[in-house]
C-alpha positions as CSV (number, residue, x, y, z in Angstrom):
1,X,5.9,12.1,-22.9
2,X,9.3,11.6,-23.9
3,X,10.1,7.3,-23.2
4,X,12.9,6.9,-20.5
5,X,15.8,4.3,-21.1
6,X,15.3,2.8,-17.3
7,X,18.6,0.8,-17.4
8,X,20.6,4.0,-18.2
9,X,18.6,6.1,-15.4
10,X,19.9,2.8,-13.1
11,X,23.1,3.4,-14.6
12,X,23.5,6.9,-13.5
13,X,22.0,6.1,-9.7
14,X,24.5,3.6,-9.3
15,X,27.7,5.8,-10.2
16,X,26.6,8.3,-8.1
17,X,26.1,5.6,-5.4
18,X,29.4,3.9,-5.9
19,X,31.5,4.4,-9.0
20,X,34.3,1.5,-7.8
21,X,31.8,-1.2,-8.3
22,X,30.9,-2.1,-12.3
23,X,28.0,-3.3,-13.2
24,X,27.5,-6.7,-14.8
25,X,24.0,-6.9,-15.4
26,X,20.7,-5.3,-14.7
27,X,17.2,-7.6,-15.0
28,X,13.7,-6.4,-14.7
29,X,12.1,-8.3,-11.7
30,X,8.9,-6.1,-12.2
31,X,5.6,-7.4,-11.1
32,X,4.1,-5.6,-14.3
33,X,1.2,-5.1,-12.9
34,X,2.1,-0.9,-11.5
35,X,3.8,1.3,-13.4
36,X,7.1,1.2,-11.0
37,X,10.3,-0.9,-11.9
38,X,12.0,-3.4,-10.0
39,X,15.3,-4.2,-11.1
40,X,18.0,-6.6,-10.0
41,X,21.7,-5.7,-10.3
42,X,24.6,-7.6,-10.6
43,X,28.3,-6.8,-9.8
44,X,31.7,-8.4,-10.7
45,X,32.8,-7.8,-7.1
46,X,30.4,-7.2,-4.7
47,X,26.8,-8.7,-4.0
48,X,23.5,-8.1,-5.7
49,X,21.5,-5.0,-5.0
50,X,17.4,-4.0,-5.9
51,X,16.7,-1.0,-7.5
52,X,12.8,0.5,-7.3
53,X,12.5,3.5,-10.0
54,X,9.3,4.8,-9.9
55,X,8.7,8.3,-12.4
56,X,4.3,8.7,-11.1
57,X,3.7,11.1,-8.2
58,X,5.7,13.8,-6.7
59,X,9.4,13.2,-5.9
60,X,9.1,14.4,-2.7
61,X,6.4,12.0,-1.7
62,X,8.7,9.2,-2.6
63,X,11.2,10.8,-1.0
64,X,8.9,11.1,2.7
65,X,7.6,8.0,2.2
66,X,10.7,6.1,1.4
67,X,12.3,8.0,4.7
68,X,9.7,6.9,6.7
69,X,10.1,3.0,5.9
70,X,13.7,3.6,6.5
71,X,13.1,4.6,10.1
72,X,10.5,2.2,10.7
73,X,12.7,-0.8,9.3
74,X,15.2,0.5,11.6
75,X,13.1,0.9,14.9
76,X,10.8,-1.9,14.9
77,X,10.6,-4.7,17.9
78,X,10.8,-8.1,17.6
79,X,10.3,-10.3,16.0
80,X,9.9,-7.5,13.1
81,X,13.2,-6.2,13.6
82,X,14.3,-7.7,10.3
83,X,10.9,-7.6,8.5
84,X,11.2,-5.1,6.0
85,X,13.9,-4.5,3.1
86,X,16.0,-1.6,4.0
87,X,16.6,0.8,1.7
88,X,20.6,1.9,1.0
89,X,22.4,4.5,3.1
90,X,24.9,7.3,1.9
91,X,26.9,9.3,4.4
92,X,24.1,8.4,6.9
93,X,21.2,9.5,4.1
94,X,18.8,7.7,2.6
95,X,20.2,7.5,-1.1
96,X,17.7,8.5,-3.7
97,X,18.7,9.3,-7.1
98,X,16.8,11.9,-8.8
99,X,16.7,11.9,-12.6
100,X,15.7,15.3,-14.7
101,X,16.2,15.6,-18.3
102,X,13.8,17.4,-21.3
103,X,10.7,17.7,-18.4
104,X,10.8,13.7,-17.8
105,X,11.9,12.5,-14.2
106,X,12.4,9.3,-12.4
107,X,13.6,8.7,-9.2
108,X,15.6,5.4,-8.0
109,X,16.2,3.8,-4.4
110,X,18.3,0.7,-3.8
111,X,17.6,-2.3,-1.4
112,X,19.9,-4.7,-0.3
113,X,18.2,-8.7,-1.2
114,X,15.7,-9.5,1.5
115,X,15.3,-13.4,2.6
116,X,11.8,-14.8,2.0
117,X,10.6,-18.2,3.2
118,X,6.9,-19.1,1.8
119,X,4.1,-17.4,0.4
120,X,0.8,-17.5,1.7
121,X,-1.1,-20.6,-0.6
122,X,-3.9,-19.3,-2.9
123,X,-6.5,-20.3,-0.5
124,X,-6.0,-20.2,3.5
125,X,-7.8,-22.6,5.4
126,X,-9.5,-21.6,8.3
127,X,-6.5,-22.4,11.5
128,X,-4.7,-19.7,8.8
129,X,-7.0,-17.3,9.1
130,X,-7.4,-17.1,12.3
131,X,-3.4,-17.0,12.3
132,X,-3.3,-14.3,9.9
133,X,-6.0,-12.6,12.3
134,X,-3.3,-12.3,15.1
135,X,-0.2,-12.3,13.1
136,X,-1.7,-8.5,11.6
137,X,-2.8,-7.4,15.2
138,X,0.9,-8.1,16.7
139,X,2.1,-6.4,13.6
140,X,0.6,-3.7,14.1
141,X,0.9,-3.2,17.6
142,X,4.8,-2.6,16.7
143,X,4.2,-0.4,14.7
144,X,2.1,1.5,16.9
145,X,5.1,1.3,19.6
146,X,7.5,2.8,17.4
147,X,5.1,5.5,15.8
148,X,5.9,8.5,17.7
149,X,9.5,7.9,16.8
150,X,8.8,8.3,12.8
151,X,8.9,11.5,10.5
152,X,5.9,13.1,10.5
153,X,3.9,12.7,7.3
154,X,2.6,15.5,4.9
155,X,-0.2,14.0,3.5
156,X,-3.2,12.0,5.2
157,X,-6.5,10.4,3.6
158,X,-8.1,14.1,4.0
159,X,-6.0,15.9,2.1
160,X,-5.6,13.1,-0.7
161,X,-9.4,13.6,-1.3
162,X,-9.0,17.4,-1.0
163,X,-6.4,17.0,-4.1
164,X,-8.9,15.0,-6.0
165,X,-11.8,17.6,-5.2
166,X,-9.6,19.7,-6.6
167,X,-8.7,18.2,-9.7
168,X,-12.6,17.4,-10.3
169,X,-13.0,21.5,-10.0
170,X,-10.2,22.2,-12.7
171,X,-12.6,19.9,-15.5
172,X,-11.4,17.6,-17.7
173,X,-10.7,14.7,-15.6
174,X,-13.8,12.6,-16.1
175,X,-15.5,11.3,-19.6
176,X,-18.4,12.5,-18.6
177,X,-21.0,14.5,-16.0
178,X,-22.4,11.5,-14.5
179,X,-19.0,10.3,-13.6
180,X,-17.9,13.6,-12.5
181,X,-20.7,13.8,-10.1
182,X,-20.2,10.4,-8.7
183,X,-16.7,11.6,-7.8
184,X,-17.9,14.7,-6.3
185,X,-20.4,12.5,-4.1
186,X,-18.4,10.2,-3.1
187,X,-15.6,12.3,-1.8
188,X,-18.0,14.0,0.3
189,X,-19.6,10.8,1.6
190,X,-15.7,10.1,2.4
191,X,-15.3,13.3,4.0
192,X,-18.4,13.2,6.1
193,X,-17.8,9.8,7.5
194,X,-14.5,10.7,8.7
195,X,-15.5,13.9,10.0
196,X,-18.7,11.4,12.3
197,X,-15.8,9.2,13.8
198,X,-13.0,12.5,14.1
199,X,-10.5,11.0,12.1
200,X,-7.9,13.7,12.5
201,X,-8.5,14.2,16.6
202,X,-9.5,10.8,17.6
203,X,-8.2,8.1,15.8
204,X,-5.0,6.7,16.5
205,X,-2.6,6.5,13.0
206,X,0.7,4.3,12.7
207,X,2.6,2.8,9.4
208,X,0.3,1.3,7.2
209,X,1.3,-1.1,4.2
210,X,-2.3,-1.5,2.3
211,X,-1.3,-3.5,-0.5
212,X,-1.0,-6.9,0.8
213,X,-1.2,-9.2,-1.7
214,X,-0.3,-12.7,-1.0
215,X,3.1,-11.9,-3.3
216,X,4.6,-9.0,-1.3
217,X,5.6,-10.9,1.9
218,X,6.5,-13.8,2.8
219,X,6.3,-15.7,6.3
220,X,7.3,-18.8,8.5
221,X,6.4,-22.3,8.6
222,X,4.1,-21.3,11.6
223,X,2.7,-18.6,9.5
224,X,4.2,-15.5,11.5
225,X,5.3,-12.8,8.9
226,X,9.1,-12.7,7.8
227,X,9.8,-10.7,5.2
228,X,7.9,-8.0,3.1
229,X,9.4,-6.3,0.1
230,X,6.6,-3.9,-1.8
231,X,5.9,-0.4,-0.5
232,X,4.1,1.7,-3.0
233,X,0.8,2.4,-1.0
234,X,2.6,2.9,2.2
235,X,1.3,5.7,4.4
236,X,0.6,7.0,8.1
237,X,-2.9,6.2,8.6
238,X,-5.8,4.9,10.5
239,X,-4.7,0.6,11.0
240,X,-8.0,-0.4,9.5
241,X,-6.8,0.7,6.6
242,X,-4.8,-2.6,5.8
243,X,-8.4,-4.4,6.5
244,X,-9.0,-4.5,2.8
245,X,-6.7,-6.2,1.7
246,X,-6.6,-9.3,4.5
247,X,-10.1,-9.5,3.5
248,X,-8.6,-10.2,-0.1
249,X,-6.3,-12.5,1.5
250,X,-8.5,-14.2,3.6
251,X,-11.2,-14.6,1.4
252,X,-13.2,-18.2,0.4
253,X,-12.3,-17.1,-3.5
254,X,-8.5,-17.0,-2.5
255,X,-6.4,-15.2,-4.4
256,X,-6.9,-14.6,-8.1
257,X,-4.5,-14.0,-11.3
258,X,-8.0,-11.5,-12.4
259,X,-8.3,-9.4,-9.8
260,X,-10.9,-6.5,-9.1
261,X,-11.7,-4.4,-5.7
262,X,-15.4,-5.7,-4.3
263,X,-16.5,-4.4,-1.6
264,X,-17.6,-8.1,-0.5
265,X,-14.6,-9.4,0.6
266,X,-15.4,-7.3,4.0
267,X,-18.4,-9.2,4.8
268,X,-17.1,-12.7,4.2
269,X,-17.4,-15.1,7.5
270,X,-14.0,-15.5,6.6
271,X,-13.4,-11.9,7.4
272,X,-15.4,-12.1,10.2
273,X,-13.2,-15.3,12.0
274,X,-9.9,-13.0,11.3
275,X,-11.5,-10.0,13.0
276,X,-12.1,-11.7,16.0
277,X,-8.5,-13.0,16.0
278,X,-7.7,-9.9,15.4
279,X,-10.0,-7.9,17.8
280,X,-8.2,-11.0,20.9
281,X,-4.6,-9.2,20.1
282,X,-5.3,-5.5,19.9
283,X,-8.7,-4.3,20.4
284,X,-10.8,-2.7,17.7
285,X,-13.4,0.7,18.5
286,X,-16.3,1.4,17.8
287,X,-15.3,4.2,15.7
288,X,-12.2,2.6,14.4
289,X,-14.8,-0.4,12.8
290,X,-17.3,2.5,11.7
291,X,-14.2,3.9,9.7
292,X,-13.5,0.4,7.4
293,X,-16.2,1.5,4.8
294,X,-14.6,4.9,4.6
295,X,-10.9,3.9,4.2
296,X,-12.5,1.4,1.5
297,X,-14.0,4.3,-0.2
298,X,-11.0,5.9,0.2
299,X,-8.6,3.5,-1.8
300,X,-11.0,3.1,-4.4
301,X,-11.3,7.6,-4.8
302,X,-7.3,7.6,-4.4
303,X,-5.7,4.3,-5.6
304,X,-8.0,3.7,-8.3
305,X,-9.4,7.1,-9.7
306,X,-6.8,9.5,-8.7
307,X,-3.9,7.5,-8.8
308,X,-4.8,4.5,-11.0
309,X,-3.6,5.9,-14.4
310,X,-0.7,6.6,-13.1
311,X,-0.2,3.7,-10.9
312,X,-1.6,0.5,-13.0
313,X,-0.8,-0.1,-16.4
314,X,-2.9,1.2,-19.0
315,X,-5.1,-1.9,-19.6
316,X,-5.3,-2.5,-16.1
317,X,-6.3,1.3,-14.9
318,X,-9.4,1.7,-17.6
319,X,-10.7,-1.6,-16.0
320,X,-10.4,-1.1,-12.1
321,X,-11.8,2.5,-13.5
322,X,-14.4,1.4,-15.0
323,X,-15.7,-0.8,-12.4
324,X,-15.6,1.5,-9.7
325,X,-18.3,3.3,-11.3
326,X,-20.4,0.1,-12.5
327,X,-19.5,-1.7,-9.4
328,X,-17.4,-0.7,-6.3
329,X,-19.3,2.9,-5.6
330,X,-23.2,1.1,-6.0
331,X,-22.0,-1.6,-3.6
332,X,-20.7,0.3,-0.9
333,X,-24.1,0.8,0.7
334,X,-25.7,-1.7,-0.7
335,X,-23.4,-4.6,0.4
336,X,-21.6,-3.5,3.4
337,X,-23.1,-3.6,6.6
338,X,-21.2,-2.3,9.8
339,X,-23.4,-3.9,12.5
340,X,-22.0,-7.3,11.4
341,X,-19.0,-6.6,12.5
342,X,-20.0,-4.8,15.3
343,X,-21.8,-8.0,16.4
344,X,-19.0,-10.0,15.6
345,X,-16.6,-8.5,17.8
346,X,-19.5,-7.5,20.5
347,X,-18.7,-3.7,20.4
């Protein structure tokens, strides 16, 4: 694959953004942990802007998703009215820049700078927790209010594994049989669970953020959330499906430079005390609690096998990969337990 020149693609976005405003500098402000770019830009006359290139995926999913956050950011209730970075508007369109040259593409949105106050610390103690429990359900409950006013989406969590299915049918995408039929198995453990708690007739779906790592949002002194900034796992899906990663967040270990996707997290007392918060605010189901193994299974099948290698830098990727199969998939039944939550919050 032929290596892009990022700075020039950002280059070319911005003069067909606006040509009356030269550029004085452009700075990588990447995580470098994914495979998308975060740039900073600087102007001799005008204030800074972000740039998010991203060349993984389809354009068109950047494009739906990117659309959707837009109207989300714009519709959203207090206190959230001001929570998300908006992306930049042209002739009342979302501006993406779409890049196409000798079969390489990339695509580029801008943000204008979002304010952030203070991270979450390493470790929360246990009045955070609880915090965080409620903070998530109020969050969530917006979103739900505004959800019938949002694009529809194209893709769900049963289609995603439909694709991988798919791609596991063509050959060739696994080192070997045992890992192919691991795939195969756990898609249709996937597909089966969602199919006992009818996922596409019964359960209720709204914005979902997924990745919430203690570095892509930032809140208050009273630990309400402020400001969040990273979208790449952002889709229209069950709300359980951000459980993971407060688990992560929550979690005794706190959060670590090392990282890897256990399944324990979930089952942490921890966990437990921000579920109850939680459960106070906006009240869980039965089948919506039945569904948090699933949507776990689910991000390790999409964001981590199907999507990893493109997603995750090389070193990274062959790691969470490997893992999965020595680790995350053995654990699922093993180490999880529904009826501890379900005894938790009494359902």
């Amino acid at each position: 694959m032929q290596t892009l020149d990022y700075f020039q693609i950002i280059r070319l976005a911005w003069e067909e953004f606006d040509d009356r405003h030269e550029i004085r500098g452009i700075y990588d402000v990447s995580a470098h942990v994914s495979t998308n770019h975060v740039y900073k830009i600087s102007f001799f006359n005008r204030q800074p802007v972000f740039a998010k290139l991203s060349e993984y995926g389809k354009f068109e999913d950047f494009r739906e998703d990117h659309i959707i956050i837009n109207n989300l950011a714009n519709n959203l209730e207090m206190p959230y009215e001001n929570f998300l970075a908006q992306s930049l508007v042209k002739k009342n369109e979302l501006f993406i820049y779409r890049y196409h040259q000798n079969k390489s593409s990339a695509w580029v949105v801008f943000y204008n700078p979002i304010k952030f106050k203070q991270k979450l610390p390493r470790r929360l103690d246990d009045k955070q927790v609880r915090k965080m429990g409620r903070e998530l359900a109020r969050f969530h409950k917006a979103c739900y209010n505004v959800s019938k006013q949002l694009p529809m989406a194209s893709k769900n969590v049963i289609t995603d594994i439909r694709k991988l299915t798919k791609v596991l049918n063509c050959g060739g995408f696994c080192e070997n049989q045992q890992h192919e039929d691991t795939l195969r198995r756990q898609c249709e453990l996937f597909l089966e669970g969602a199919d006992k708690v009818n996922y596409t007739t019964e359960i209720e779906t709204i914005p979902v953020f997924v990745d919430w790592n203690i570095g892509n949002f930032s809140v208050r002194s009273d630990g309400k959330f402020y400001s969040r900034w990273d979208y790449d796992w952002f889709r229209e899906s069950s709300r359980v499906m951000d459980f993971y990663f407060f688990s992560r967040v929550v979690s005794d270990v706190g959060d670590r430079t090392v990282f890897s996707y256990l399944v324990d997290p979930l089952m942490e007392e921890r966990f437990m005390m921000f579920l109850k918060e939680y459960h106070r605010i906006y009240p869980l189901t039965e089948p919506e609690v039945r569904l948090i193994k699933e949507v776990y299974r689910f991000f390790i099948l999409n964001y981590v096998i199907k999507d990893g290698p493109y997603f995750f830098r090389e070193n990274f990727a062959k790691k969470l990969r490997q893992e999965a199969f020595d680790l995350y998939f053995p654990a699922i039944d093993k180490n999880y337990q529904v009826e501890k939550i379900l005894k938790t919050l009494k359902l």
